[in-house]
N, C-alpha and C positions, 0 to 999 in steps of 0.2 A: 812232731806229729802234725805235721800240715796236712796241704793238699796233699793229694793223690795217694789217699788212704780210705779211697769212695771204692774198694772192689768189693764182692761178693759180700755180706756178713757171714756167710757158713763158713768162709776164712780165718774169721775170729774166735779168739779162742772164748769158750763158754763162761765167766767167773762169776763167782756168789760172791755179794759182797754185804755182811752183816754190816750195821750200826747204830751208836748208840750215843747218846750224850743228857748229861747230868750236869745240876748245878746246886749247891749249898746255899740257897738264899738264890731269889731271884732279880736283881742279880746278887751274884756272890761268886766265890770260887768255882772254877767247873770244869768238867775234864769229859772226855770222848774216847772213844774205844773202836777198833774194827776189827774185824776176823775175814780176812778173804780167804775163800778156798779155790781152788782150781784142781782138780783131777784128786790126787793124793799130797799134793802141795796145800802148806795153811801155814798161813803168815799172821802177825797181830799187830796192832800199831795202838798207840794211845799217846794224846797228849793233854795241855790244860792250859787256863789261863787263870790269872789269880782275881779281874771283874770282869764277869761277863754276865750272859743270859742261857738257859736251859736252852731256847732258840739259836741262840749262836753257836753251839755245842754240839748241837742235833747238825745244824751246817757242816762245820768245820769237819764229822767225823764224816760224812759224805764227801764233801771234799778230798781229805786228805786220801779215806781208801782209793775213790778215783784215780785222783794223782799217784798214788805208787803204783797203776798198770803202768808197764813201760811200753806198752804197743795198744793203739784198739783193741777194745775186746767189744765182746756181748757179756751184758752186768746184769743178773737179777739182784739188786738193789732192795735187801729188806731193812725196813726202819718201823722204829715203834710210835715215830711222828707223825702223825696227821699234818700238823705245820707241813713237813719237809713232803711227805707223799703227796698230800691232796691240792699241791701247789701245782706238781704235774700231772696226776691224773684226773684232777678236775678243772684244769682249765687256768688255773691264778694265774699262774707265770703270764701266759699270753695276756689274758686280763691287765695286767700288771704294765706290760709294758707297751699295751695300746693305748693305756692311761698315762703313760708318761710316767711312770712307777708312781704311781696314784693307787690307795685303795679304792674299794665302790665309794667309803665317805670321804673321799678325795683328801685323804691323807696320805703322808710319804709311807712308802713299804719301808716296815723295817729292815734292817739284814740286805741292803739293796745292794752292797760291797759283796757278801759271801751270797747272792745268787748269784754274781754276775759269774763270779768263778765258777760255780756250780754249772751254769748254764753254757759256758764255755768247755768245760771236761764230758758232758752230756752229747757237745757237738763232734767229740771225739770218737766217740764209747756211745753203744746202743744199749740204754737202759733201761731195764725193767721195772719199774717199781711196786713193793710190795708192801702192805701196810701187814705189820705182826702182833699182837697182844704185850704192851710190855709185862715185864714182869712174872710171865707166866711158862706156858713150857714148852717154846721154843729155846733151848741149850745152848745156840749161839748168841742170838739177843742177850739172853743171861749174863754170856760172859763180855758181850763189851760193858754189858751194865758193870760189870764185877771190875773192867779196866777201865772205865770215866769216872768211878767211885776212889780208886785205887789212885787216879791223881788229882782228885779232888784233898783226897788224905798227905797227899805226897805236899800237898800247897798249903793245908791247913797245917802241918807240921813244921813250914817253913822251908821244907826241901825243894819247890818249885816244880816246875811240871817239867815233860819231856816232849 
C-alpha cells in the first residue's frame, strides 16, 4: 500500500471501525478489542500484553484494526479515548511533532513508538475520528470492551494473550 493509492476517496471502501482497550492496574495486564464492520461483513480482532498501560491498549487496538484493512479505505474511527481521539482532532499529534515529540512542558510523548504506526496507517486510510461515551450505550464499544477484558482474563489466568 504505497504510492499511487492517491485516487478518488469515493473509491474507497466505507469502514467502521470500533475500539477499545483496558488494563488491570495501570500499568498491569491489558488487552484491546475491535469490531470492523463493512456493509454486512463484521470481523473482531483482540489482543493483550501481560505490562502495559490503558494508553498503550487504547493504541494498539487502533492500530491493529487499521492494519487488518487490506486495501485503503475511508475509517469512521470510534474510540472511547480522548488520549487516542483528541491527539487528532485537536491538534496534539502536529503539536507533538513540531516540538520534536516534546509535550507543551517539554517532556517526551509518551506512546511515541505506537503513534508513529498509527500515524503511518492514518497516511494510508482517511479517517474519521469519533469520540463515544465508554461504557454506555453504544453496543459495539461494549463489546470491544467485553474483548480487551476477555484477555486481560486470558493473561491473568496465565493463558497469555492473542
Amino acid at each position: 500500500m504505497g504510492a499511487g493509492h492517491s485516487g478518488a476517496a469515493a473509491a474507497r471502501p466505507r469502514v467502521q471501525l470500533y475500539t477499545d482497550g483496558a488494563c488491570s492496574g495501570n500499568p498491569g495486564p491489558g488487552g484491546w478489542g475491535v469490531v470492523l464492520i463493512y456493509g454486512a461483513h463484521r470481523k473482531e480482532l483482540a489482543g493483550g500484553e501481560p505490562a502495559t498501560t490503558n494508553n498503550r491498549m487504547e493504541l494498539t487496538a487502533a492500530i491493529a484494526g487499521l492494519s487488518a484493512l487490506n486495501r485503503p479505505c475511508e475509517v469512521d474511527l470510534y474510540t472511547d479515548s480522548q488520549y487516542l481521539s483528541r491527539a487528532f482532532t485537536q491538534g496534539w499529534l502536529a503539536k507533538w511533532q513540531r516540538n520534536g515529540w516534546l509535550t507543551a512542558n517539554k517532556e517526551p510523548v509518551q506512546n511515541q513508538d505506537l503513534w508513529l504506526r498509527l500515524l503511518a496507517l492514518c497516511r494510508e486510510h482517511k479517517v474519521s475520528w469519533h469520540w463515544v461515551k465508554g461504557h454506555a450505550d453504544n453496543p459495539e464499544n461494549n463489546r470491544c470492551d467485553e474483548l480487551a477484558r476477555a484477555e486481560i482474563a486470558k493473561l491473568k489466568a496465565g493463558g497469555g494473550a492473542t
